[in-house]
N, C-alpha and C positions, 0 to 999 in steps of 0.2 A: 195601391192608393198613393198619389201625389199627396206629400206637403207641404208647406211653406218653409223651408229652412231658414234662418239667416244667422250670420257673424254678426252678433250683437254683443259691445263693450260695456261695463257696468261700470261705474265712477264714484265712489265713495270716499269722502273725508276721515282721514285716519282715528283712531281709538282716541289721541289724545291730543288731537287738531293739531296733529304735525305734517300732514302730506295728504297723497291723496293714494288711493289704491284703485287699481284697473284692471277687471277681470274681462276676460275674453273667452266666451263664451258659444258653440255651437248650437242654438235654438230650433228645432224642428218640432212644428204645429204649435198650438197654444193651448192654454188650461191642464185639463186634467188629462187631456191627451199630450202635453210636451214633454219634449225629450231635450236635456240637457245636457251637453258636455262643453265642461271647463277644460280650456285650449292650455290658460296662461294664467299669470296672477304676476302684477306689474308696482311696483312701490316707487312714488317719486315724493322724497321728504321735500316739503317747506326750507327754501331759506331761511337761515336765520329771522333774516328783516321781515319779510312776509309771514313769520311763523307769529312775530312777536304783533304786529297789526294784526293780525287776524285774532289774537289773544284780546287785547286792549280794543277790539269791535265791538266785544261783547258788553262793554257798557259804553261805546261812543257814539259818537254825532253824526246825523244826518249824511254829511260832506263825505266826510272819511267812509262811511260805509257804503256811499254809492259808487265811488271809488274803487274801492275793493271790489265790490260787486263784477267788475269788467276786470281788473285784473286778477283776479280768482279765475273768471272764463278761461282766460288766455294760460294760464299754469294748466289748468283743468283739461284743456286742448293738446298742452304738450306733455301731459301724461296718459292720452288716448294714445298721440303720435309715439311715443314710447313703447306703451302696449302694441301698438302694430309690428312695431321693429324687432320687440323681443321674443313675439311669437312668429317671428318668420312671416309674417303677412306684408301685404301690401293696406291702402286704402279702398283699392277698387275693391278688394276683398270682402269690406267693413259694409255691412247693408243700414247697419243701425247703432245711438250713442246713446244709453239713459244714466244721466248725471243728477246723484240727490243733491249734491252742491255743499255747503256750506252751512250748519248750521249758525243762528245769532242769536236768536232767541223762540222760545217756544213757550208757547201760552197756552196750558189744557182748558182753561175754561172752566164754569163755575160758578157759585156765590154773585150772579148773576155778572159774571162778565163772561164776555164771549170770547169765545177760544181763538187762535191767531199763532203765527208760526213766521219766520221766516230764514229762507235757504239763500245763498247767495253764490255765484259763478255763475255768473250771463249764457245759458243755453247758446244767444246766437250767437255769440262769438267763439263756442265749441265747435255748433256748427258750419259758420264762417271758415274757421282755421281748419278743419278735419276734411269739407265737403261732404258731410256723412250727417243724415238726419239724426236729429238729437230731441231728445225725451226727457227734460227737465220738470224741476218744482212740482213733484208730486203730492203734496201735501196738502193744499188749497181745497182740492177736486172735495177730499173728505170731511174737509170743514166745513165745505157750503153744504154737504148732505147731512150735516149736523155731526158730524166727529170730530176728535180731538186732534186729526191728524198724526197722530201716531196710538200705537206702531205701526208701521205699513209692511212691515218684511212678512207676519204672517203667511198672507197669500202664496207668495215664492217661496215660504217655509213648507207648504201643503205641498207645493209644486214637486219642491225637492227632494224632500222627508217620509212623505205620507207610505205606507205598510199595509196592505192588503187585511184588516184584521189586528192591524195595534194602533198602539196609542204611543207617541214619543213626547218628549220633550225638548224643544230645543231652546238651551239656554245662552241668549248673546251677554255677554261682559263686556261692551265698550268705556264708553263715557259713564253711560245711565245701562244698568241693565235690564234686559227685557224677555219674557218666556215666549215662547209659542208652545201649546201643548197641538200637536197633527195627531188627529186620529182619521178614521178614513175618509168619513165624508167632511167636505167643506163648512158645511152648514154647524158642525161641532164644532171646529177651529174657533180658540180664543186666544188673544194674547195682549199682558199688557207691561209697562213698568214696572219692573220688582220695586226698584229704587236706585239707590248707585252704584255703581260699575267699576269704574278705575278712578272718577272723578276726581275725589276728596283724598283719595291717596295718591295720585300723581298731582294734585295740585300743591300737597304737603310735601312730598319730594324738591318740588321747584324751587316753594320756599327754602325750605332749610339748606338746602346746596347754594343758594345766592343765583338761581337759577341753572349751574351748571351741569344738572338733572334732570331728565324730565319725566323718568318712571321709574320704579324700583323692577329691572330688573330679575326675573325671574322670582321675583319677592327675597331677596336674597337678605337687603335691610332689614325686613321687619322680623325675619327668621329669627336674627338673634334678639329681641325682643320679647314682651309680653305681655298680656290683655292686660288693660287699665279698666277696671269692675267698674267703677261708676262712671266711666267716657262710656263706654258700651252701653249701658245701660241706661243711662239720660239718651242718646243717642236713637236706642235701640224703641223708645219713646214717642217719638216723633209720628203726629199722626197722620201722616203717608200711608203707614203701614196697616193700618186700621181699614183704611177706605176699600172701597170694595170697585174692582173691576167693571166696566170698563175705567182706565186711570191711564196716563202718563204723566212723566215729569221731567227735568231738563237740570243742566247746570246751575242754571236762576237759582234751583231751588237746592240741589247739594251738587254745590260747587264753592269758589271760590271764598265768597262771603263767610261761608260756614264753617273753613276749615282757619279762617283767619283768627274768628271767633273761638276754632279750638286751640289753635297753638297760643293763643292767649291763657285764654281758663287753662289749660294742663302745660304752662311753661315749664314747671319744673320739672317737669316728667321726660325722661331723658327720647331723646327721637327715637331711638329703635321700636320701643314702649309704642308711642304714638302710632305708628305704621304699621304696628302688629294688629294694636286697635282698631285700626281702619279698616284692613285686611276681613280681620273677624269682624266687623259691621257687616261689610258689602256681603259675606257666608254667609252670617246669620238671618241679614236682610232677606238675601234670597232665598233658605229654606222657610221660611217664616209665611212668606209668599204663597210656595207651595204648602205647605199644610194650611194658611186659612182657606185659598183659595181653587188650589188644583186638586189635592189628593182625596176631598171629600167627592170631587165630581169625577173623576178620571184614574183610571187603575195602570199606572204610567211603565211602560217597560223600561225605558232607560231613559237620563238624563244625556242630549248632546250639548258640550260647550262649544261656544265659539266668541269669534273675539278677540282684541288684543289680551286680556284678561285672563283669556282658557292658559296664557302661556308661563300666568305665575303662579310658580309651585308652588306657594303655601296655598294660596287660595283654591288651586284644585285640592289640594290635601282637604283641606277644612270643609268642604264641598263634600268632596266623597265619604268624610265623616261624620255624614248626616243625613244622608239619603237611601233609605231602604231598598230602594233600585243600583244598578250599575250606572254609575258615570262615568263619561269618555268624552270624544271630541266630537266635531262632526265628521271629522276624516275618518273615523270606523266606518260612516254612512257615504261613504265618497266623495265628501267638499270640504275640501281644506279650510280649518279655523278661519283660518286669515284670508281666504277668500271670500267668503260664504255672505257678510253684506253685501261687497259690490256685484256677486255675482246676483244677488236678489234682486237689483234695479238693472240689471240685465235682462232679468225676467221679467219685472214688471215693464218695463220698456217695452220690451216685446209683446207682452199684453194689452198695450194701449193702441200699436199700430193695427194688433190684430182688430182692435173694437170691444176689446172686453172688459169688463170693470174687473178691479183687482184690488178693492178695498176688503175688509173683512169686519162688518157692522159688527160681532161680538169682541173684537178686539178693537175697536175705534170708539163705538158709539154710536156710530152713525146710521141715519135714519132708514138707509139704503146701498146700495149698490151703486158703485161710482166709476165710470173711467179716469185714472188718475195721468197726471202732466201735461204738459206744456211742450206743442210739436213747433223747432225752429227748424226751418229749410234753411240747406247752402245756395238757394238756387230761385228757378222758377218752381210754383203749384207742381207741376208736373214731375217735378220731382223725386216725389215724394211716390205717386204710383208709379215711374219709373223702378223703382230702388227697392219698391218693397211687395210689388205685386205678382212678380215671374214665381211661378211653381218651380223649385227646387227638387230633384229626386233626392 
């Protein structure tokens, strides 16, 4: 049996919107028949200057973020090119490019306002600079079919994860953290925002260092620290956690603003205190999650982490200290933590060229089944069946 193989690049915006990550990725056939192997895993950090505008985007103006918008492409371009170089490849090589971009803001919807989202790193100018069809702004496709637009990794979680006969969990720690529970079939798959991820404690590291921080670290600060009982607990309050699936949420909502608000109310509380705090939020958050929501419906073999997140050791401590399953990474399951998003819009890339939707209605919300992004050509129409239609042994 022929199938469509291709070198498909994934593009992902780093944990703590410091760079961008590029997975390079082997794809043969799609859906539940694909076969995936990860070639590479490629990190190009943010300048400085471009680290700090894409920071201050997130409550700026019109101008400045159309701006950005094209030169985020072009960075976003030279960490595909990058990806090719360090996996030994060429371009001709590269069949395919799916870039989530840029988050700025995200809007779940609601209380009668309508959900809305936006990613920014200009598609054609990835694929402009690459010559390689490129698979952008995935997000859209599921808010027209009535979803939140996130999470989207789901789908490529089933792809990757899924167990003849079990049930996993895979838990991302980025920014915002978010579960997918894979059990075998599709139509089980649900997944949605715990709550916060690394947010609120690397945006509290930034602070307190005068910026010359931007994460803790292996948790190594808040280590010598200790829980602050009523920061926890006021915190632990917040009805996010109340709401019932499908849900997402964003920085907007625990990010910047909130932690400003804390280091005020708890100045005196010395910083190791605070970050320990935080730490044990984002733990508690997430098991909290799973007992309202997962473990009454799902008899979970093992918890996978991933994420910039999975890498600080107190919060895997605190993690493992509460969950009646084994927790590990995903690298038990063969995709490395810190690959595992981009390699998922790698997948879903691939997904879209093949014609298939790759949204996940129990983890969105949405009304249906969706093919997700936005196809730019380097080229002419022809392109595009050029590049991507040759049967591969």
């Amino acid at each position: 049996m022929l199938l469509k193989r291709r070198i498909v690049i994934g593009l992902m915006s780093g944990t703590s919107h410091d760079g961008v990550d590029a997975a390079v990725a082997r794809i043969s056939g799609a859906g539940a028949g694909a076969r995936v192997e990860l070639l590479s895993l490629s990190r190009s950090p943010y300048p400085k200057a471009l680290r700090e505008r894409v920071s201050s985007s997130f409550t700026g103006n019109a101008r400045d973020i159309c701006g950005l918008n094209f030169e985020l492409g072009e960075f976003f371009a030279k960490a595909a090119l990058k990806a090719v170089r360090e996996a030994g490849l060429t371009l001709k090589d590269i069949d395919l490019i799916g870039s989530h971009g840029q988050t700025i803001y995200h809007i779940p919807g609601g209380a009668g306002r309508p959900a809305s989202t936006l990613q920014i790193g200009e598609g054609a100018v990835i694929a402009a600079r690459t010559g390689v069809v490129t698979v952008s702004d995935f997000r859209p496709a599921d808010i027209a079919a009535g979803g939140q637009g996130a999470p989207l990794v789901p789908y490529a979680d089933w792809v990757l994860f899924r167990r003849p006969g079990k049930t996993q969990a895979v838990q991302n720690i980025g920014g915002i953290a978010n579960v997918t529970v894979v059990p075998e079939a599709l139509e089980d798959v649900i997944g949605f925002d715990t709550g916060p991820g690394c947010s609120l404690l690397d945006e509290a590291v930034k602070i307190m260092s005068g910026g010359k921080l931007m994460y803790d670290k292996d948790g190594k600060m808040a280590s010598s620290g200790k829980i602050i009982p009523d920061m926890l607990k006021k915190l632990m309050a917040d009805p996010y956690f109340r709401k019932k699936p499908p849900k997402s949420t964003g920085r907007e909502y625990f990010g910047p603003e909130l932690v400003k608000k804390l280091l005020k109310r708890y100045r005196r509380e010395k910083k190791e205190d605070i970050l320990h705090t935080l730490t044990a939020f984002t733990a508690e958050s997430i098991f909290l999650a799973y007992k309202k929501f997962v473990f009454p419906r799902y008899d979970i073999e093992r918890v996978l982490l991933a994420g910039g997140g999975a890498k600080n050791r107190l919060l895997a401590r605190l993690l493992g200290g509460k969950f009646p399953c084994p927790v590990g990474l995903t690298d038990d399951a063969g995709v490395p933590s810190q690959a595992r998003e981009a390699l998922c819009f790698a997948v879903l890339a691939n997904e879209t060229v093949s014609g298939a939707p790759s949204n996940v209605p129990g983890a969105t919300g949405a009304k249906n089944r969706a093919i997700l992004g936005k196809i730019s050509l380097p080229g002419p129409v022809d392109r595009l069946t050029d590049s991507l239609s040759e049967q591969k042994v």
